[in-house]
C-alpha positions, 0 to 999 in steps of 0.5 A, a space after each residue: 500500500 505504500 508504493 502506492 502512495 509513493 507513486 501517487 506522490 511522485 506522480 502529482 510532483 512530475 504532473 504539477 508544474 512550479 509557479 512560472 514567475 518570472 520576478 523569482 530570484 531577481 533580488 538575489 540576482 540584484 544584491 549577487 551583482 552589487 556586491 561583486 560591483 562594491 567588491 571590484 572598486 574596492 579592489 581598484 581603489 586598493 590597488 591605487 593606494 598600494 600604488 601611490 604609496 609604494 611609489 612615494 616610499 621610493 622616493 623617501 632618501 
């Protein structure tokens, strides 16, 4: 009697299809995109300020 009711769940999960929202994950896509934004000018301006400041470290007699 169990494989029955294993059937039947599996039947109603292949027949009924998901919800087609096309708006499902795009906040997740917004927040993933900003962050890699705020992570690539944090690296640029990273790598500015190494630059600055190891070139006047050179020039220090």
């Amino acid at each position: 009697m169990s494989h029955f009711f294993a059937m039947i769940a599996v039947a109603k999960a292949w027949l009924i299809k998901p919800d087609d929202d096309p708006e499902r994950g795009s906040h997740t896509t917004d927040v993933v995109l900003w962050t890699l934004g705020v992570i690539v000018i944090a690296g640029i301006v990273i790598a500015a300020v190494t630059a600055y400041v190891t070139a006047q470290a050179g020039r220090i007699q």
